[in-house]
C-alpha positions as CSV (number, residue, x, y, z in Angstrom):
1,X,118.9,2.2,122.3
2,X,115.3,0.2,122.6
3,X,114.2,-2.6,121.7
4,X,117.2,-4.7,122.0
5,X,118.4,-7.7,124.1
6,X,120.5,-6.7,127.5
7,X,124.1,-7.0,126.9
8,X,126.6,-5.2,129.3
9,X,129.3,-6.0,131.2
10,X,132.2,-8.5,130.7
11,X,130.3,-11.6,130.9
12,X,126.4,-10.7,129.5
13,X,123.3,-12.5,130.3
14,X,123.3,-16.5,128.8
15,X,119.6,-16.1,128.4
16,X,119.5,-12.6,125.5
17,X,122.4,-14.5,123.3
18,X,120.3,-15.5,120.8
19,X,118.2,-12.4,120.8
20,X,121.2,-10.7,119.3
21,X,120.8,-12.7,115.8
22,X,117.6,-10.6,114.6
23,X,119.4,-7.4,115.7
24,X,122.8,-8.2,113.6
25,X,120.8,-9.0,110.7
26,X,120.5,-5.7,110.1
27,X,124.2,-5.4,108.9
28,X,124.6,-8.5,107.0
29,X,124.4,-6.8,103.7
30,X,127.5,-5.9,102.0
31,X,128.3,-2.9,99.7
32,X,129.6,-4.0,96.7
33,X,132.2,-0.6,96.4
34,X,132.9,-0.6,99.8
35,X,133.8,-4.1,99.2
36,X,136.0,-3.4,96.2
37,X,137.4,-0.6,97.9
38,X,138.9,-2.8,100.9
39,X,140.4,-5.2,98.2
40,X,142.0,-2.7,96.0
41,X,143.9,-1.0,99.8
42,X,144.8,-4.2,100.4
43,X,146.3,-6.0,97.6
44,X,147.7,-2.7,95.7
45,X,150.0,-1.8,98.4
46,X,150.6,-5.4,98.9
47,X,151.8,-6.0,95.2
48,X,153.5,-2.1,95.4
49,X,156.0,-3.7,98.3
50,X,156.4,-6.4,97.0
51,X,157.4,-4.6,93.9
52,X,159.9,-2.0,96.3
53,X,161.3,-5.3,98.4
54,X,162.4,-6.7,94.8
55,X,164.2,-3.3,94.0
56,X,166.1,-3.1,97.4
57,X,167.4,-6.8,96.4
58,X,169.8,-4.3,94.6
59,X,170.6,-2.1,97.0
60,X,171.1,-4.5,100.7
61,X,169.5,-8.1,101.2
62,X,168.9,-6.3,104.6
63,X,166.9,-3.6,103.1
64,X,164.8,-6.1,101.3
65,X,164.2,-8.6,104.4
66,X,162.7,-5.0,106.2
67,X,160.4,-4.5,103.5
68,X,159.3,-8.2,103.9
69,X,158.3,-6.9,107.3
70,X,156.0,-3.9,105.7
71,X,154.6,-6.8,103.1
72,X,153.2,-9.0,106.2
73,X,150.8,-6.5,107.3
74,X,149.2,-6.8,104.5
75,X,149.5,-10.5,103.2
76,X,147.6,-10.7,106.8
77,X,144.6,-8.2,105.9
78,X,144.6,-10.3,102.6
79,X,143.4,-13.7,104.7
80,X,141.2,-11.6,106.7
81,X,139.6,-10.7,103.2
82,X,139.8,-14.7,102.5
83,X,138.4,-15.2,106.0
84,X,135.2,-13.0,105.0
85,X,134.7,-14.3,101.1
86,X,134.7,-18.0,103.0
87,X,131.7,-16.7,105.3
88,X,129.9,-15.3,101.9
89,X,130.1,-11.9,103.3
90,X,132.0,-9.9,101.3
91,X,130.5,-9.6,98.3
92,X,126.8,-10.7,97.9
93,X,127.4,-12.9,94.7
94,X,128.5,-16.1,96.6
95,X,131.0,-17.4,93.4
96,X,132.3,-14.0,93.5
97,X,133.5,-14.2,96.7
98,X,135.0,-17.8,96.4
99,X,136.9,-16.8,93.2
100,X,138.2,-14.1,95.1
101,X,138.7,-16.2,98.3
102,X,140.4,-18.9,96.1
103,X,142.9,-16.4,94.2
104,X,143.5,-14.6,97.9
105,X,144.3,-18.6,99.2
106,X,147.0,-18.8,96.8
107,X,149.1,-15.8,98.3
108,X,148.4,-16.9,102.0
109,X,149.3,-20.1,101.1
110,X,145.4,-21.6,102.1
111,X,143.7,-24.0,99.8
112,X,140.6,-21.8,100.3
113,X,138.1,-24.7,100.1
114,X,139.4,-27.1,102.6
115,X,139.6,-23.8,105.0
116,X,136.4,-23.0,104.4
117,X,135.2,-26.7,105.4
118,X,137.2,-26.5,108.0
119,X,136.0,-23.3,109.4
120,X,132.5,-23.5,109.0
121,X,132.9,-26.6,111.3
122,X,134.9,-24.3,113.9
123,X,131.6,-21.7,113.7
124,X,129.3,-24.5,114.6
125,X,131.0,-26.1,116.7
126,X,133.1,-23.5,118.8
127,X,132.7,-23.7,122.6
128,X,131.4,-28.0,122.5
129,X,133.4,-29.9,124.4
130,X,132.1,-32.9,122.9
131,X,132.7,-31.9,119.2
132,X,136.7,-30.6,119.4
133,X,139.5,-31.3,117.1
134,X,138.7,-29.3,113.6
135,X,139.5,-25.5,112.9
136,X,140.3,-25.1,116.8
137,X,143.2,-25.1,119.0
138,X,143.1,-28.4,121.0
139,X,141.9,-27.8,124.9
140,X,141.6,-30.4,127.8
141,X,140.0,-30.3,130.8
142,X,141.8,-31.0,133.6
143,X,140.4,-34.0,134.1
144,X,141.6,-35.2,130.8
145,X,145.0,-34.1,131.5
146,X,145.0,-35.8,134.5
147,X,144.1,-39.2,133.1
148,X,147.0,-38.9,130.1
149,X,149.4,-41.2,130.2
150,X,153.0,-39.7,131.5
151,X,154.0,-39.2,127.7
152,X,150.6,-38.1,126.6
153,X,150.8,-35.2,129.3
154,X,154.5,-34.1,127.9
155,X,152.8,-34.0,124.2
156,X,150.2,-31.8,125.2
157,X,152.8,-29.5,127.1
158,X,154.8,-29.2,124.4
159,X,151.8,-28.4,121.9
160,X,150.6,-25.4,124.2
161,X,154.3,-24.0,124.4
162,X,154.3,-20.5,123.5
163,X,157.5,-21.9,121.4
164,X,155.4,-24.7,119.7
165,X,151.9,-22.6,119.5
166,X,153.3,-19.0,118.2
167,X,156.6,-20.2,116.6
168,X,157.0,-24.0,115.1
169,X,153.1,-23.9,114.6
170,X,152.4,-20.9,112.0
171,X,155.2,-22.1,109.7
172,X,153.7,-26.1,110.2
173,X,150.2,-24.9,109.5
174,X,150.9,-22.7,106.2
175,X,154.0,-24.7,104.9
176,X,153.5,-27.8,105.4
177,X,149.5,-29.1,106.9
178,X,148.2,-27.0,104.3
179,X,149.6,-28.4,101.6
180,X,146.9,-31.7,102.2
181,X,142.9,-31.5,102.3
182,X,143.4,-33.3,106.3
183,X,140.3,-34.5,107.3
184,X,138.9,-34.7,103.8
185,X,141.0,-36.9,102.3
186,X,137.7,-38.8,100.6
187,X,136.5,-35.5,99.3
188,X,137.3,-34.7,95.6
189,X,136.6,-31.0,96.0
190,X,139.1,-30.8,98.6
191,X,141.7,-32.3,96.6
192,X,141.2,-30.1,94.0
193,X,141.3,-27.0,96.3
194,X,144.5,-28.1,97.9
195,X,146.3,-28.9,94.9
196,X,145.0,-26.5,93.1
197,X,146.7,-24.0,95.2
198,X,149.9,-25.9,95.4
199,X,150.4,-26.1,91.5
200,X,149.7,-22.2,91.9
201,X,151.9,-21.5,94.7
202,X,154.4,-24.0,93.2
203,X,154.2,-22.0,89.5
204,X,154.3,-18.5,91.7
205,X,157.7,-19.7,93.7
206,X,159.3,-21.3,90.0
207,X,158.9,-17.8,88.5
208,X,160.1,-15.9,91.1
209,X,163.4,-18.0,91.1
210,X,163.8,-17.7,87.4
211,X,163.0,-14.0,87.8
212,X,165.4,-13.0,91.0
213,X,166.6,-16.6,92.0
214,X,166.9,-17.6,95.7
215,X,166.9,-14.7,97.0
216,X,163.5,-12.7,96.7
217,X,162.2,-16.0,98.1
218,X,164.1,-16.5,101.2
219,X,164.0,-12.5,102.3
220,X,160.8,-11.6,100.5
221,X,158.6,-14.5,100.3
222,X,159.2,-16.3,102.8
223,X,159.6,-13.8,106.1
224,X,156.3,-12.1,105.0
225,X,154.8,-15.1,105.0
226,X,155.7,-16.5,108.0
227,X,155.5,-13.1,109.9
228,X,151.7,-12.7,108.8
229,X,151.0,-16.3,109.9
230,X,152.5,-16.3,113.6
231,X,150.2,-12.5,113.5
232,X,147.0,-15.0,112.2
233,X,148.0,-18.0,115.2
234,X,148.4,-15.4,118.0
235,X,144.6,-13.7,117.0
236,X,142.7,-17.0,116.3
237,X,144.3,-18.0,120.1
238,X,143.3,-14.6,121.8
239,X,139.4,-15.1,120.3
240,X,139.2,-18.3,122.1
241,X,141.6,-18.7,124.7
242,X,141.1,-16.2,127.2
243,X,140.4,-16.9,131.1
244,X,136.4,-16.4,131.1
245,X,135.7,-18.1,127.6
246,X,132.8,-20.8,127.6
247,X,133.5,-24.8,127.0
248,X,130.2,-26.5,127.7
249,X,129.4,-30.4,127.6
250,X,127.3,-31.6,124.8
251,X,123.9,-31.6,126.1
252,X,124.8,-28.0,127.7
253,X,125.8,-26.6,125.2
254,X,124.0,-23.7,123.0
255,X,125.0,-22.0,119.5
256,X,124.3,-18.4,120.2
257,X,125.7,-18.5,123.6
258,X,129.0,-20.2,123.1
259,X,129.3,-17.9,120.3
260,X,128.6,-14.8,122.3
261,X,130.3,-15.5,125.8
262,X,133.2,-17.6,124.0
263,X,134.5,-14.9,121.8
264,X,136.5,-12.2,122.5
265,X,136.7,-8.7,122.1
266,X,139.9,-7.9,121.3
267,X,140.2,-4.4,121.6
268,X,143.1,-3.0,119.7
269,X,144.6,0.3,118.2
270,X,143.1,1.6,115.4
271,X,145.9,1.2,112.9
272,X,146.3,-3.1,114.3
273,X,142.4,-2.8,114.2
274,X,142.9,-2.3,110.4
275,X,145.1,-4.6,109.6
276,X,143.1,-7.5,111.0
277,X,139.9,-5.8,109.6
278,X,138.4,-5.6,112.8
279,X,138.5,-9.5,113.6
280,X,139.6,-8.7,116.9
281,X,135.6,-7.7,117.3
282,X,135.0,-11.7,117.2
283,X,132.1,-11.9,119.4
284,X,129.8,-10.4,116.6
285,X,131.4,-12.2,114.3
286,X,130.9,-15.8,115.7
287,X,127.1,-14.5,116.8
288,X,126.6,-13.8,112.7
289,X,129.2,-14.3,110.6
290,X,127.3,-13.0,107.5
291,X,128.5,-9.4,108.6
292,X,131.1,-7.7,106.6
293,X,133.6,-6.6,108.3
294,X,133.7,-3.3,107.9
295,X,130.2,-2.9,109.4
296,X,131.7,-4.6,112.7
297,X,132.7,-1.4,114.5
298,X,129.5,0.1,113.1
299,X,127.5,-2.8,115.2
300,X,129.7,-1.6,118.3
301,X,128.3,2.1,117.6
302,X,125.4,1.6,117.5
303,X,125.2,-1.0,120.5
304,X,127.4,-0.3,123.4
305,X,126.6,-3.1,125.5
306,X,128.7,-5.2,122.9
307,X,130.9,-2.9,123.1
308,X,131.2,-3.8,126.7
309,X,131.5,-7.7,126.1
310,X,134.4,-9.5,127.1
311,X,136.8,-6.8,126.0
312,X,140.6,-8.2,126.4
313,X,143.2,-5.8,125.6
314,X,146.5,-6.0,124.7
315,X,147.9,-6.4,128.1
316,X,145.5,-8.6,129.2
317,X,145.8,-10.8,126.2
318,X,149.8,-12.0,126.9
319,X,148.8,-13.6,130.2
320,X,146.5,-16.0,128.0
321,X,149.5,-17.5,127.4
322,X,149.5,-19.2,130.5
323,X,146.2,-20.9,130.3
324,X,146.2,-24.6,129.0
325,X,143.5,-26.3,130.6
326,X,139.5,-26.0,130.9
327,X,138.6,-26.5,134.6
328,X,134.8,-27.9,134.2
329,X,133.9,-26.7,137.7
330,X,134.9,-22.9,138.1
331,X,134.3,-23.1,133.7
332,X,137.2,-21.0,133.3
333,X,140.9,-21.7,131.5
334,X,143.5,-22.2,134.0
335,X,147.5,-22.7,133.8
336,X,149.1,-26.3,134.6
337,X,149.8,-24.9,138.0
338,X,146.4,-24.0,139.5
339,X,145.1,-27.5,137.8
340,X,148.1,-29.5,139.6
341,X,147.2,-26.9,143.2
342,X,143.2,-28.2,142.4
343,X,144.1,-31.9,142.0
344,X,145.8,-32.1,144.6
């Protein structure tokens, strides 16, 4: 490769971040068929399990709360779809894509224009310690930690619990949070968006239960649901919260570079690198989010030395867990331990 800025190794050079923009450019355009193609192997097996989960309600409740597993896959490659219409690059007609965003909201149970707001934020603000709080997961340094109050430190522990984080949160976030524009309470558009989706979500539920009653919700609707959203919490965390991410104070910080060095690669099998249509590459992503995602791995083709940028594999990615805290001098995360061993 020529002509291209220096990226190589598991932490690349600060100063080429922003030299990578012009070069992703380059694969910023959709293909409309390609496009439609992704959709239609998405939502037709999606409604085609749906459709065999319903007809094993006749045969074992059992049978139908496994198929509810095979649904999730998919209801999570659905947001991913949601995830790219909200970034305008799935299909180059921008209402397009927010129709098809909005509709796709409805089954992931995500008033698509509040997420979108939200998001956006998280994209140009990822990485700031001075701008935290919307479309991220909630990080301290350690010398905020330190200076909580007694109860303060306990709410914080139980927030980052792997219990709290990966199993109380996803059904909080989707269930319930959703269900209000939070943080735009003052914005029309927002309302509309959020109850918008709930008078959908709420017609979608009444007809199921006249169709099938309780149960095609509570071992269909539900588990799929719920499994698809703990899969969404535990990648959004891997993207961000790894050991050698980037936090920088306000006046430090940069856009390209937090987006670069603060993102992950996540690098997973092929068939999990489907199903989350190649989020997992989320270092491109944050550094231009206009690229479909389907042309992700073709970016890592043709440029190795992204392919080389902070790769975290599976393995890797469970001890991530353990990190709570941003340690402003070593900028790293660290566990509660090592910040209690550095304070003393």
């Amino acid at each position: 490769m020529t002509d291209t800025p220096e990226c190589s190794g598991a932490q690349p050079s600060h100063e080429r971040a922003s030299d990578w923009v012009k070069v992703l450019a380059k694969y910023r355009e959709p293909s409309g068929r390609r496009s439609v193609f992704e959709l239609a192997v998405t939502a037709i097996p999606f409604v085609l399990l749906w459709a065999i989960a319903w007809w094993a309600l006749s045969i074992s409740n059992w049978l139908a709360l496994g198929a509810s597993f095979l649904i999730a896959p998919f209801l999570l490659r659905l947001f991913a779809i949601q995830h790219d219409c909200g970034h305008g690059s799935f299909f180059k007609n921008r209402q397009v894509s927010d129709w098809v965003g909005r509709c796709i909201g409805v089954l992931t149970w995500t008033p698509y224009d509040v997420w979108r707001r939200s998001h956006s934020i998280h994209h140009s603000s990822s990485g700031n310690l001075g701008r935290r709080g919307i479309g991220d997961i909630l990080t301290l340094t350690i010398e905020e930690y330190a200076a909580l109050s007694a109860f303060g430190r306990l709410k914080y522990r139980l927030y980052r619990h792997p219990i709290t984080m990966f199993g109380l949160g996803p059904s909080y976030l989707f269930l319930l949070e959703n269900r209000l524009p939070l943080g735009y309470m003052n914005g029309v558009k927002y309302w509309v968006s959020s109850m918008g989706t709930n008078l959908a979500i709420l017609t979608a539920v009444a007809l199921i239960w006249y169709l099938g009653g309780a149960m095609p919700l509570l071992l269909i609707l539900l588990p799929s649901t719920l499994i698809a959203a703990t899969a969404g919490v535990w990648l959004f965390y891997v993207q961000h919260q790894f050991e050698r991410t980037q936090w920088d104070s306000e006046e430090d910080w940069q856009l390209h570079e937090s987006a670069l060095h603060g993102s992950s690669h996540y690098v997973l099998p092929s068939v999990l690198q489907w199903i989350s249509a190649n989020i997992g590459i989320h270092h491109v992503h944050h550094l231009y989010s206009r690229v479909p995602f389907y042309r992700l791995p073709e970016v890592l083709r043709d440029h190795s030395e992204l392919a080389e940028c902070n790769r975290l594999t599976i393995r890797e990615s469970l001890s991530t867990v353990g990190l709570k805290l941003w340690d402003v001098d070593t900028k790293r995360l660290v566990s509660f331990s090592e910040a209690h061993a550095r304070q003393g």
